[in-house]
VOGU-3710 file (C-alpha; in Angstrom, 3 decimals, decimal comma):
1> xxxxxxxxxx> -46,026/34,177/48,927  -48,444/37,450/48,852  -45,546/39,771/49,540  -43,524/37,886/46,487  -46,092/38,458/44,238  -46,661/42,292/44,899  -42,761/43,114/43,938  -43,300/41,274/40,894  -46,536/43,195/39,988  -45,168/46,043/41,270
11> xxxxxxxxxx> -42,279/45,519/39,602  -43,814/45,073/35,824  -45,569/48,692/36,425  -42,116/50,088/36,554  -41,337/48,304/33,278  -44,096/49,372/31,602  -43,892/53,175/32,628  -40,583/53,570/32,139  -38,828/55,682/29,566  -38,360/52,816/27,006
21> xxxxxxxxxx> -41,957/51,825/27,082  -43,644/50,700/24,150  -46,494/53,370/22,658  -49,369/52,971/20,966  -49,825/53,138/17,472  -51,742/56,114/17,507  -49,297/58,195/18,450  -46,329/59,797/16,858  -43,960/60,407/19,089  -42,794/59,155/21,915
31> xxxxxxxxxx> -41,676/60,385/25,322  -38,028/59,853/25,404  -35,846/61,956/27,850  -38,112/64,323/27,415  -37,675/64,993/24,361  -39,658/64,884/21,144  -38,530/62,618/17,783  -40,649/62,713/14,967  -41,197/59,505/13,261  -39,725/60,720/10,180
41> xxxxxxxxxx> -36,687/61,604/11,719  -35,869/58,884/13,907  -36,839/55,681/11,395  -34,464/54,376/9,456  -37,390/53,596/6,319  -40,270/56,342/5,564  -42,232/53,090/5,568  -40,924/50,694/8,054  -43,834/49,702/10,903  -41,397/48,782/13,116
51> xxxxxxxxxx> -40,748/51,168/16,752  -37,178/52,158/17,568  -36,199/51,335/14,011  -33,001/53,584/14,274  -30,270/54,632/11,306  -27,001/53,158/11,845  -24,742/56,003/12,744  -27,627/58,856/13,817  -28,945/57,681/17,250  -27,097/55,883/20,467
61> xxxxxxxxxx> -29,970/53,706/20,397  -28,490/51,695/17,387  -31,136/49,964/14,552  -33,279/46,848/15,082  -34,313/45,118/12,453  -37,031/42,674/12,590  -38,703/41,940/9,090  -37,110/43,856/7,166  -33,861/42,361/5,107  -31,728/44,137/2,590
71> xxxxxxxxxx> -31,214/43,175/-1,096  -27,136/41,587/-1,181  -27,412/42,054/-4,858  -24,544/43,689/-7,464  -27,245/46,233/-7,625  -26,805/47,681/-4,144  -23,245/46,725/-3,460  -20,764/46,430/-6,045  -18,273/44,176/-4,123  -21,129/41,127/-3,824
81> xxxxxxxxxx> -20,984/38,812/-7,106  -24,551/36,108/-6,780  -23,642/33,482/-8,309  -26,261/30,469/-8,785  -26,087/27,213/-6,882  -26,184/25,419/-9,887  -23,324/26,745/-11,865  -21,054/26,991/-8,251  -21,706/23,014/-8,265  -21,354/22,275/-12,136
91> xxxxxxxxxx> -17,651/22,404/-12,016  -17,271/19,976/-8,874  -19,961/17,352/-10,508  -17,909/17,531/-13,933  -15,145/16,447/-12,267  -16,875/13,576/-10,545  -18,665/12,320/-13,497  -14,721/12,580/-15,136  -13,409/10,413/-12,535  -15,737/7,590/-13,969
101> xxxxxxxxxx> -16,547/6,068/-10,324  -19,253/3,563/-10,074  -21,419/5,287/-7,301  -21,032/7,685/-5,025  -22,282/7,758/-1,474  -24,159/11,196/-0,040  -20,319/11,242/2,156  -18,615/11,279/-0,931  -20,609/13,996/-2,172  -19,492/15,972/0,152
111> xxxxxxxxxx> -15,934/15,432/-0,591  -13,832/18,169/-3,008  -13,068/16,447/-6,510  -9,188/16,591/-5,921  -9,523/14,275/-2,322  -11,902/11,614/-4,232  -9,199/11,201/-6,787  -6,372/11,025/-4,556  -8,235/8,160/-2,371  -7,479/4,269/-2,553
121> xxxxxxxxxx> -9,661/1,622/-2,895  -11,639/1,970/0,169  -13,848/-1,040/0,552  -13,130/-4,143/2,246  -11,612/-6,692/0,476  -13,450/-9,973/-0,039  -12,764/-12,898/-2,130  -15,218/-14,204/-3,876  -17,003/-17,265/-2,884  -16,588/-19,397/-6,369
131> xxxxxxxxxx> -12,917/-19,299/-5,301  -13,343/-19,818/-1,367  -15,677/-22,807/-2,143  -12,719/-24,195/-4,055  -10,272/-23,614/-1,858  -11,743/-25,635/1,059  -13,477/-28,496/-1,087  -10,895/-29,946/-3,156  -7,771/-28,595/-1,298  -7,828/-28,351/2,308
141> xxxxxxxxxx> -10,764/-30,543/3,014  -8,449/-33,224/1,933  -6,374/-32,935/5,401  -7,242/-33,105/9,166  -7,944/-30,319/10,203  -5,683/-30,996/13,601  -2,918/-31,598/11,566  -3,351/-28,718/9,006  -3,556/-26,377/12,182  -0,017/-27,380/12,907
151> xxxxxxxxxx> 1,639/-27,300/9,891  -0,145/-23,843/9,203  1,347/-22,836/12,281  4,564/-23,952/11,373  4,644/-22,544/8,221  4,249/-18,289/10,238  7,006/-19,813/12,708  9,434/-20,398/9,541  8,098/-16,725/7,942  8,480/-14,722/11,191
161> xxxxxxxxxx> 12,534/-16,474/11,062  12,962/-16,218/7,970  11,314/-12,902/6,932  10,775/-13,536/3,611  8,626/-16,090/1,660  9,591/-19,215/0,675  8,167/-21,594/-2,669  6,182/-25,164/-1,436  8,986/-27,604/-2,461  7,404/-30,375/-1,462
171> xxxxxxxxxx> 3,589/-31,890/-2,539  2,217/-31,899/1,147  3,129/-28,174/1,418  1,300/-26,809/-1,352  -2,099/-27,028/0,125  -0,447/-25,527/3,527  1,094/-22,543/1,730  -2,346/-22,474/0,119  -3,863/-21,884/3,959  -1,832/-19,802/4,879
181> xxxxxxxxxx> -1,078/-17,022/2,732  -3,400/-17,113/-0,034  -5,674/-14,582/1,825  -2,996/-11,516/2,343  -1,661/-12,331/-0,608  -4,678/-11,874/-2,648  -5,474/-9,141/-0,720  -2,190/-6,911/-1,284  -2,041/-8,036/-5,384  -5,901/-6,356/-5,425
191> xxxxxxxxxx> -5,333/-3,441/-3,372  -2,234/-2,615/-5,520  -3,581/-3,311/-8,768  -6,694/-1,374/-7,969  -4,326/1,705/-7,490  -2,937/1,105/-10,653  -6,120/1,264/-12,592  -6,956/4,389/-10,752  -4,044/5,452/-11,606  -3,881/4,767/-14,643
201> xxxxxxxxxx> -7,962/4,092/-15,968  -7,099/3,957/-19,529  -4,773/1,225/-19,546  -5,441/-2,312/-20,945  -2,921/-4,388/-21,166  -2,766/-7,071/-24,062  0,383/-9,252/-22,613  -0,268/-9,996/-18,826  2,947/-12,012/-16,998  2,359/-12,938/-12,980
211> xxxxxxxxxx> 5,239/-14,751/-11,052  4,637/-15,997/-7,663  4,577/-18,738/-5,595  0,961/-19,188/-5,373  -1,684/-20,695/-7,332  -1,926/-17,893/-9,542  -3,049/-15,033/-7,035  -1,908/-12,356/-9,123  -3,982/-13,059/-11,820  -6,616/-14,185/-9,821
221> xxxxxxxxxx> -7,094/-10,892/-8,761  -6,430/-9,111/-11,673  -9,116/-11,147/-13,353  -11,555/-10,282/-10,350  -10,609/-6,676/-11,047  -10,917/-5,923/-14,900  -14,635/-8,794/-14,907  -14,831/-11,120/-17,710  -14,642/-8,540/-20,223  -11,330/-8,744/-19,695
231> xxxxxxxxxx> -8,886/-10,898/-22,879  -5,452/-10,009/-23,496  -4,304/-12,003/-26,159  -1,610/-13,453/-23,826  -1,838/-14,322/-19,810  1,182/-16,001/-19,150  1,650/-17,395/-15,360  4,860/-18,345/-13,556  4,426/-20,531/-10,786  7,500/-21,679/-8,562
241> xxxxxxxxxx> 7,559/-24,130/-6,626  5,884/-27,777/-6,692  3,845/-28,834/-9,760  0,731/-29,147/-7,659  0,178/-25,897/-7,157  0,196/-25,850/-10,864  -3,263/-27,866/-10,727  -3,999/-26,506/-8,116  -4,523/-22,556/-10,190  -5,854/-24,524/-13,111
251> xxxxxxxxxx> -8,808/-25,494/-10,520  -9,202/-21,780/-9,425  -8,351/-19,806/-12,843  -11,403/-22,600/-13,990  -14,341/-20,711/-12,020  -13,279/-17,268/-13,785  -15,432/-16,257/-16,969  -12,328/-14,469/-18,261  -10,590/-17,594/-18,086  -12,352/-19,882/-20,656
261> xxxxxxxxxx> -11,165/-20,517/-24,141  -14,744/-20,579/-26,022  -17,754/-18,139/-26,289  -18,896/-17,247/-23,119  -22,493/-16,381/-24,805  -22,846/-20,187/-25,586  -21,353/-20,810/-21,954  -23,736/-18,811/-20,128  -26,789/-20,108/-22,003  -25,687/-23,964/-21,660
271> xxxxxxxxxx> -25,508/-22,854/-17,423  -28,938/-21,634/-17,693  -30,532/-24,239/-19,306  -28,589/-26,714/-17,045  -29,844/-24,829/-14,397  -33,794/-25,110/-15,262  -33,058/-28,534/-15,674  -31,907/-29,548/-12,749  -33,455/-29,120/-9,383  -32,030/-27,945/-5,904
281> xxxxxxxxxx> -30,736/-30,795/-4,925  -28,329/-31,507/-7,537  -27,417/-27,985/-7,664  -26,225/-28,669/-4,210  -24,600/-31,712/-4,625  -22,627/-30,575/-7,356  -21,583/-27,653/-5,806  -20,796/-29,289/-2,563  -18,867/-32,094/-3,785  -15,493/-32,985/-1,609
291> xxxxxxxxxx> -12,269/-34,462/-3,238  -9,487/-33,623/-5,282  -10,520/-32,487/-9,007  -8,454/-34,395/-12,175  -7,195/-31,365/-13,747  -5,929/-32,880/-16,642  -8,355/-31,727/-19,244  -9,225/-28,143/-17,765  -8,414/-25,588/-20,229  -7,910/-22,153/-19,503
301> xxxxxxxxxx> -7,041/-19,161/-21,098  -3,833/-18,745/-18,411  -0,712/-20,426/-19,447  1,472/-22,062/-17,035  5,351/-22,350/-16,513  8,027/-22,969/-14,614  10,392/-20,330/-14,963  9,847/-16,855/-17,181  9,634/-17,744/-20,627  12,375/-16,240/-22,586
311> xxxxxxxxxx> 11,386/-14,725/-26,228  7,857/-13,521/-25,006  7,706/-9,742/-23,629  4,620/-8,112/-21,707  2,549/-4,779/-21,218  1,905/-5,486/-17,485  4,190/-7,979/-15,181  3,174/-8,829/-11,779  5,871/-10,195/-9,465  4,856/-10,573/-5,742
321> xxxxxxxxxx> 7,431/-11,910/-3,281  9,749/-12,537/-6,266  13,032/-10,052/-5,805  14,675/-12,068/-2,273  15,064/-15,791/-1,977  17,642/-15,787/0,252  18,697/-13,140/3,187  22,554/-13,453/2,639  22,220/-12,438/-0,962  20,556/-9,063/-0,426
331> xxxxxxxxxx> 21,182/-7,118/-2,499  22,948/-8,891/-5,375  19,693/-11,122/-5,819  18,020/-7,940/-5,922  19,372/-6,995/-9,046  19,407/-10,029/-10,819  16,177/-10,368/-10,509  14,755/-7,321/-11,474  17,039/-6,904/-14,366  15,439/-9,959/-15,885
341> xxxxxxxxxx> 11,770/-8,605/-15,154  12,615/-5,426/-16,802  13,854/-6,878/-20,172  10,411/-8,677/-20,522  8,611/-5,397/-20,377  7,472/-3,552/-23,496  7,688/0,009/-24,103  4,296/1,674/-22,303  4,126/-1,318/-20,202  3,749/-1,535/-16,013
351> xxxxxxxxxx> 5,794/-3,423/-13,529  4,394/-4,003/-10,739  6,545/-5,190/-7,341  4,586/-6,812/-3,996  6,401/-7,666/-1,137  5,745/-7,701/2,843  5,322/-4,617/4,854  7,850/-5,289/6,891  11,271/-3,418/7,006  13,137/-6,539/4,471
361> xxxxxxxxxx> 10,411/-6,276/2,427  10,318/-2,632/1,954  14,419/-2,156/1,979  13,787/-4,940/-1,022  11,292/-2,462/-2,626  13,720/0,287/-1,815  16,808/-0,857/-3,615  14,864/-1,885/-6,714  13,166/1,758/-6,920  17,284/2,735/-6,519
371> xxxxxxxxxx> 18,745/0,654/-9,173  15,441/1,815/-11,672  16,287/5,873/-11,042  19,714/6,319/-9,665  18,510/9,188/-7,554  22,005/9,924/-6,831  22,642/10,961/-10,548  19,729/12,936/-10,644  20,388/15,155/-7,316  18,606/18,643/-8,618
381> xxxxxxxxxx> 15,547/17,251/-10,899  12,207/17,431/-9,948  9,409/15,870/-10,754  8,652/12,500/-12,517  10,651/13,002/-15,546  11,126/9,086/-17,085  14,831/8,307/-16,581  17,088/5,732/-18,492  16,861/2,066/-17,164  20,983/2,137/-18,632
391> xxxxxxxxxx> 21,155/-1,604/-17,980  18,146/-2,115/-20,094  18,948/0,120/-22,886  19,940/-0,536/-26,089  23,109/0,414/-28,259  20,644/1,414/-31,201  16,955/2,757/-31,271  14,274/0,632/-32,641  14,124/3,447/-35,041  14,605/3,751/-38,487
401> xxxxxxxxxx> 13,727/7,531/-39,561  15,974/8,614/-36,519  18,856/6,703/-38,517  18,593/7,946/-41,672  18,204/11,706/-40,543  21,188/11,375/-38,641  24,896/10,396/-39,091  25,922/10,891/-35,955  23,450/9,972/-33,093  24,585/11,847/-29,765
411> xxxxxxxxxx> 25,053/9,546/-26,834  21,464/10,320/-25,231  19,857/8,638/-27,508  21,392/5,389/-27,043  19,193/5,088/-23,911  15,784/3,484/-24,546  14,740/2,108/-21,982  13,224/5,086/-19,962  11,089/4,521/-16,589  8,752/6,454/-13,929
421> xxxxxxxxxx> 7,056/5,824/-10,473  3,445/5,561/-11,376  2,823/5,060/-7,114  3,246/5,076/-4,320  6,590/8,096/-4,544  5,249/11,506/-5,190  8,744/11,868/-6,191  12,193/10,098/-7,904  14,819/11,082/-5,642  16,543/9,621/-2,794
431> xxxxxxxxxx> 13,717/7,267/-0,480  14,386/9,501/3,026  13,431/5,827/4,267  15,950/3,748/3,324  18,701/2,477/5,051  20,497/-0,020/2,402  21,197/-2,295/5,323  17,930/-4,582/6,782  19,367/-5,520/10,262  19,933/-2,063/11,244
441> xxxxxxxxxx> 15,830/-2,685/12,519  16,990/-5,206/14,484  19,462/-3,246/16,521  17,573/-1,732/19,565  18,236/1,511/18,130  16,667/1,015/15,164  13,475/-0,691/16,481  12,316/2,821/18,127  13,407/5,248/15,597  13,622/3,713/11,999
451> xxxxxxxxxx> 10,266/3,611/10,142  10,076/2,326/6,908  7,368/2,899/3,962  4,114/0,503/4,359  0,491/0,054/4,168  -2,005/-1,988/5,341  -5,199/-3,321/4,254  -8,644/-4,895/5,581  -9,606/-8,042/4,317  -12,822/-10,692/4,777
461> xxxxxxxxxx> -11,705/-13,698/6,405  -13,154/-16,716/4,027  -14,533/-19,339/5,749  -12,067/-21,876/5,708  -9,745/-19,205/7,408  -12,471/-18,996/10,267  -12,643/-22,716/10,292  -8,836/-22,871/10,728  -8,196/-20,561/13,124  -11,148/-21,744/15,419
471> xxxxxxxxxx> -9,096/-22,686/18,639  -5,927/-21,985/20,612  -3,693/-23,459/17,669  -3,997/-19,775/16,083  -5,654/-17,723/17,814  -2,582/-17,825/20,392  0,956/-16,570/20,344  3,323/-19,352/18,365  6,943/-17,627/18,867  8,577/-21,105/19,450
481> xxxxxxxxxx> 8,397/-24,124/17,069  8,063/-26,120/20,522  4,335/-24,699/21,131  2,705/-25,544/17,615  3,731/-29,384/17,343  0,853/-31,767/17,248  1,711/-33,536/20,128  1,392/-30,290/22,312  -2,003/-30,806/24,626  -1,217/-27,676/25,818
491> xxxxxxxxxx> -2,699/-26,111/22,906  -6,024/-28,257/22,522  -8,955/-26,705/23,421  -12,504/-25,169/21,929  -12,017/-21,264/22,566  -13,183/-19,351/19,355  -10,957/-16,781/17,375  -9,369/-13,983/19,061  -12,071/-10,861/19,831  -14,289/-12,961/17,141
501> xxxxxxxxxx> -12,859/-10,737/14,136  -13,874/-12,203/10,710  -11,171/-9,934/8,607  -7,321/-9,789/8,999  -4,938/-6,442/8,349  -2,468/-7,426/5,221  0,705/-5,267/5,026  2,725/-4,519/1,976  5,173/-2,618/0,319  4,830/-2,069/-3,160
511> xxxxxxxxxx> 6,064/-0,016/-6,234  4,280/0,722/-9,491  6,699/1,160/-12,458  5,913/2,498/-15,999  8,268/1,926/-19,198  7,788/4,758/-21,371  7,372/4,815/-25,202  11,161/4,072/-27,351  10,346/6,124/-30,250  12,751/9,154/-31,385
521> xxxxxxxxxx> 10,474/11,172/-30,769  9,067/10,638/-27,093  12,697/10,782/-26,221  13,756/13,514/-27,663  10,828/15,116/-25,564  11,481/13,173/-22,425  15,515/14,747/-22,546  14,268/18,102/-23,546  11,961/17,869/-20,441  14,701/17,625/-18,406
531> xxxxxxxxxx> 16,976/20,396/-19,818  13,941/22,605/-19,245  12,440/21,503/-15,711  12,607/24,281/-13,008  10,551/23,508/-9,999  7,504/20,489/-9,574  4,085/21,052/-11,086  2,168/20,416/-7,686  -1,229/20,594/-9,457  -0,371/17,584/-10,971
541> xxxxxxxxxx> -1,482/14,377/-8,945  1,476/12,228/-9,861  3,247/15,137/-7,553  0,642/14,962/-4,626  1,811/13,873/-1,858  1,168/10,599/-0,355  0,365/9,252/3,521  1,945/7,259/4,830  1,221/7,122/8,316  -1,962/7,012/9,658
551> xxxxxxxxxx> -3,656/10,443/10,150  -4,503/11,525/13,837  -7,539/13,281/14,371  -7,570/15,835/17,086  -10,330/18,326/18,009  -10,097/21,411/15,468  -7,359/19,591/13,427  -5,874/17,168/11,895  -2,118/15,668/11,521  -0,877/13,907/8,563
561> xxxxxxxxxx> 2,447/12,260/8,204  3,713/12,581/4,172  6,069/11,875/1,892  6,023/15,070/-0,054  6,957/16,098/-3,960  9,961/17,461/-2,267  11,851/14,277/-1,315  11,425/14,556/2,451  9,168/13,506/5,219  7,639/15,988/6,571
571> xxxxxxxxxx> 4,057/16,767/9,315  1,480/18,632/8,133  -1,830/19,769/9,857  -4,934/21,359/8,944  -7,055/23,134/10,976  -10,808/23,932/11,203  -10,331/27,700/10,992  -7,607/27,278/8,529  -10,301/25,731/5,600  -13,538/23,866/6,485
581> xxxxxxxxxx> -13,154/21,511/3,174  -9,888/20,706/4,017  -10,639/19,828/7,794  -13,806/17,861/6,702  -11,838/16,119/4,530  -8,508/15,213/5,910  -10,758/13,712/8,383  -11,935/11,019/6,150  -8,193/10,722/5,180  -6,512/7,138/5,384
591> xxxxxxxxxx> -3,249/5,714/4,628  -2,123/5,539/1,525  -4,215/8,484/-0,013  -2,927/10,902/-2,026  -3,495/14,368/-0,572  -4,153/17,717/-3,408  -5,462/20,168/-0,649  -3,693/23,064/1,312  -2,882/22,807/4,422  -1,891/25,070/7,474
601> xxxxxxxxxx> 1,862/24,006/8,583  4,253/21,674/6,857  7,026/20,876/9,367  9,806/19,065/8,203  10,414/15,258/10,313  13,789/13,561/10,385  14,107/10,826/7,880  16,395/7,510/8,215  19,295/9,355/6,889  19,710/11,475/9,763
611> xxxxxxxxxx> 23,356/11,717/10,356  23,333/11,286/14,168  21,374/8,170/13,714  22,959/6,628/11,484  26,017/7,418/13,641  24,868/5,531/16,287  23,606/2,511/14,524  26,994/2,514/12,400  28,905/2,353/16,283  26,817/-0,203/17,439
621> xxxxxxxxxx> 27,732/-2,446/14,306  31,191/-1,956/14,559  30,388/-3,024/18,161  28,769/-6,136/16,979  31,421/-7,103/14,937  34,036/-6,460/17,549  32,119/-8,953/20,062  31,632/-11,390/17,271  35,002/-11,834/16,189  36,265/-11,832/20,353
631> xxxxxxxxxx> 33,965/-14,583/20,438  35,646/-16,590/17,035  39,113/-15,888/18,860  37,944/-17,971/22,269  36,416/-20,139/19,853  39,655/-20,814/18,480  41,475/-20,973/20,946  39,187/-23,635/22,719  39,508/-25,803/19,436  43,275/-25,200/19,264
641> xxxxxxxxxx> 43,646/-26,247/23,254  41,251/-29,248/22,100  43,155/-30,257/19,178  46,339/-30,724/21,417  44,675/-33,196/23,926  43,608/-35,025/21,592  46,698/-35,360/19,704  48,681/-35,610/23,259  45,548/-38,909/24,153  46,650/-40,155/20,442
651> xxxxxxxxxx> 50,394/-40,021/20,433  50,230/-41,862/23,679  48,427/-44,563/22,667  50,433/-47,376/21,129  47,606/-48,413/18,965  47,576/-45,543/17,063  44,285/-45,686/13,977  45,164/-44,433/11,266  42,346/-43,027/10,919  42,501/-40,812/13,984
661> xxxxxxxxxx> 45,657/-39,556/12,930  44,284/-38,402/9,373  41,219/-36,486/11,225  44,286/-34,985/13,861  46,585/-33,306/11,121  43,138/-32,055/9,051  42,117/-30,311/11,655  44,983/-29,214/12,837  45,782/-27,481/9,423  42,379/-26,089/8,635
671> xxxxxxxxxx> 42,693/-24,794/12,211  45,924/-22,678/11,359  45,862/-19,072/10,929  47,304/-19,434/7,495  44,866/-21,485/5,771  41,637/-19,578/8,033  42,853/-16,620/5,414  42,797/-18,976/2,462  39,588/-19,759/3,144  38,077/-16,344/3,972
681> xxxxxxxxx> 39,337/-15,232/0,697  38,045/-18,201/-1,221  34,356/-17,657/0,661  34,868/-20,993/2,463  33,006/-20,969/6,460  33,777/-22,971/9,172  30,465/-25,300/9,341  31,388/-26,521/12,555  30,272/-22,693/13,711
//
């Protein structure tokens, strides 16, 4: 121990005597090398106090600075602009205070203008409890709750075979249909319309049309959306389907401010006053009461129908689930049906489509958004330049000045029906997603490389959807119809909701449409626009691009998968050195946002029009078929082989039925080659198949 502490003293003594020890301040130079440096030589300042304070370039020694800082001012260095840290920040706030958003969080503050106006709704969905309450007092409280498990349960069997929704036909199937999608479905109509008012913030609708097969759910949410501030003149609502879940929206629309027909001043007083009236326990009766509610004298300001009403048109026109009943008429149906929405809508109004994020819904989305645009007519535009709806147009403009001026009218103006994507397409071309045909995603090459255009969306789970799906009834897989009956004991059991989540993911495909103005004049601009267009305005959000897959975070950067302003898919990534903003932002990037920074790379991904894929999926149909009609020739054959038994059994039997020998030669004939042709032509199927 002594011997380590002598080298360390000893040591120290060499540190201190050495060449580059520090003098005292009395003196004024200092023993370097030998040699001698004045202080007013060797310091960088005629006034600087500190030792070894060397210029930059004169000594080997460099310059160390200790409490002295220079001046970065425009007075000392030209190239250096101050600016102050309040007018740096004024633009960004403007812009924030612009977007008109209700609060902002110290995270959003932190967020550039252009990515908080590009965002979707980002908070959870919940519907409110006024409704809820409803819902499981005077609806489903009415069943057992055994048997409602089942027949909700049966009711995602016949979805997940069917693939698209179907109306409650019958009176005992409104309240199940009621169960079981009135949560996602009111969760995709808000999410959707809350990107439309984003969207669009200064539009108010005066005519308001929702089909569905719900109780209302469109307008529901629309109604939760705009508060009770909120009174077109009309609110029309097309319900299909049984006539109880007509009374079954009157009971719902009921709780809504924006749904009653008087003063809601006088309203709100009379609740007060009955509410200092009455005490806590009647308050909880009344709002606790159990049984079905007579709605026949329930006003409200929502009209109900049966089927579209035919002389009224709209400014906005919801219609979730509505463009596909049936699978085999895809996509004649298609057309129909949107042809009929579209000559409802006024000029400057919104159409907006809802359907289920999987790949029938969104190919349903995807041939509407074709028949609207014809992208295939419009191969070399860019941009969102309306186009003309042709089967909506008119032979003569509502517009007399335009007559009068002219003689002659030139055959673009006998389109007046023009229309643009309002969301989610950054674009109007071609969809690099779709396929035109649904079952190629059922072919096992198309279930690992087709993708198709979806989003999802977090909602509360009310608490009659807890209640339900308490136990193995739902909280387990239900693939077969065999697994969900009532009878099944294999089922029963106590076991709580799968990894106790209270919220459920809704996915949807959707498209926002907007008609534009019919006026000479707005067309005449609208076709001049499109003489003129060059390239795409990408400073303009309607051309941002949108996500559409979920981004993956990485460390130092980020990956987004887009549908770009160009028409394609494409990857692009931004990195930390690239741009800090951008990093910190496409971090807090989700789904469905619209992106308006730069970013590093842009790579371009293969779409579902790749030739070699659709190749192969084209091969494998033609296999399919091929199998499919071996398998109708060995049918017939068997039948054929069958038919002459029986005739051989008949014919040999003395006692010969007449009967028998009528059902013999019938299907003996229908049987023939011949009349198989008749009745392929003639659309006629073989039901014993």
């Amino acid at each position: 121990m002594l011997r380590y502490l002598n080298q360390r003293s000893i040591a120290s003594q060499l540190r201190f005597n050495s060449k580059w020890a520090k003098p005292s301040h009395d003196q004024q130079t200092w023993d370097h090398e030998h040699e001698d440096l004045t202080l007013d030589k060797s310091l960088s300042l005629d006034a600087s106090s500190l030792p070894f304070g060397y210029r930059r370039g004169g000594e080997s020694f460099g310059q160390i600075v200790k409490d002295y800082h220079y001046d970065l001012n425009e007075q000392n260095d030209s190239k250096i602009k101050v600016i102050p840290r309040e007018d740096y920040l004024k633009d960004h706030h403007l812009d924030k205070v612009q977007m008109n958003f209700k609060e902002l969080t110290s995270q959003d503050e932190r967020l550039h203008p252009n990515t908080l106006k590009g965002r979707t709704y980002r908070n959870q969905i919940k519907i409110p409890e006024h409704l809820t309450k409803r819902i499981y007092n005077h609806m489903i409280a009415l069943h057992l709750p055994k048997i409602m498990k089942h027949k909700i349960a049966e009711a995602y069997v016949k979805l997940n075979e069917e693939q698209i929704y179907q109306p409650a036909m019958k009176r005992h199937e409104v309240d199940t249909h009621i169960a079981a999608f009135f949560t996602q479905n009111y969760g995709s109509a808000y999410q959707v319309l809350q990107e439309l008012f984003k969207r669009r913030p200064n539009f108010k609708p005066d005519s308001v049309l929702e089909v569905g097969f719900g109780p209302s759910t469109g307008m529901l949410a629309l109604n939760e959306i705009r508060g009770h501030e909120f009174k077109p003149s009309i609110k029309d609502s097309v319900i299909i389907g049984h006539e109880d879940m007509q009374n079954r929206a009157k009971v719902l629309l009921s709780r809504q401010l924006n749904e009653f027909t008087g003063n809601i001043d006088e309203l709100l007083a009379l609740q007060q006053k009955k509410e200092e009236e009455s005490n806590e326990e009647e308050k909880e009766e009344e709002d606790n009461f159990i049984g079905e509610v007579k709605t026949n004298k329930i006003k409200v300001k929502t009209k109900l129908f049966e089927n579209i009403p035919k002389t009224k048109k709209y400014d906005l026109i919801i219609a979730q689930h509505q463009l596909l009943s049936e699978l085999n008429q895809f996509p004649l149906q298609i057309d129909d049906k949107l042809d009929e929405l579209l000559t409802k809508l006024n000029p400057n109004g919104v159409l907006v489509l809802v359907e289920r994020g999987t790949p029938q819904g969104f190919e349903n989305i995807a041939r509407a958004r074709q028949i609207m645009f014809r992208p295939e007519n419009f191969p070399e535009e860019n941009g969102k330049i309306p186009r003309p709806y042709l089967k909506g147009s008119t032979d003569e403009l509502n517009d007399e000045e335009l007559l009068k001026n002219f003689d002659i009218i030139d055959d673009t103006y006998k389109k007046d029906f023009y229309l643009s994507i309002i969301a989610p397409c950054p674009h109007q071309k071609k969809c690099p997603l779709q396929t035109t045909k649904p079952e190629y995603y059922n072919y096992p090459i198309g279930s690992k490389k087709l993708n198709w255009c979806h989003f999802e969306k977090s909602i509360e789970r009310p608490r009659f959807l807890m209640e339900l799906k308490r136990g193995k009834v739902l909280s387990s897989r239900w693939d077969e119809k065999d697994s969900v009956s009532p009878s099944s004991t294999k089922l029963d059991g106590d076991s709580g909701r799968s990894n106790s989540n209270n919220y459920e993911l809704t996915n949807y495909s959707y498209l926002i449409v907007e008609r534009s103005s019919n006026d000479s004049k707005t067309i005449g601009e609208i076709e001049k626009q499109r003489k003129e267009s060059i390239e795409t305005d990408q400073g303009n959000i309607e051309n941002w691009a949108r996500i559409i897959k979920q981004p993956l975070k990485r460390k130092g950067h980020v990956t987004m998968g887009v549908c770009s302003h160009s028409g394609e898919l494409e990857k692009w990534t931004v990195t930390k050195s690239f741009d800090k903003q951008s990093y910190h932002d496409s971090r807090k990037s989700k789904q469905g946002d619209l992106w308006g920074l730069e970013t590093k790379t842009q790579v371009l991904l293969k779409s579902n029009n790749d030739e070699k894929l659709l190749e192969k999926l084209q091969n494998y149909e033609r296999e399919l078929k091929l199998k499919e009609k071996m398998a109708r020739k060995l049918k017939d054959r068997k039948d054929k082989k069958s038919i002459k038994l029986k005739s051989y059994e008949i014919l040999q039997n003395q006692e010969n039925n007449p009967e028998d020998m009528i059902d013999l030669y019938t299907d003996s004939f229908n049987s023939s080659n011949r009349q198989r042709q008749r009745d392929k032509r003639g659309g006629i199927k073989n039901y014993e198949e």
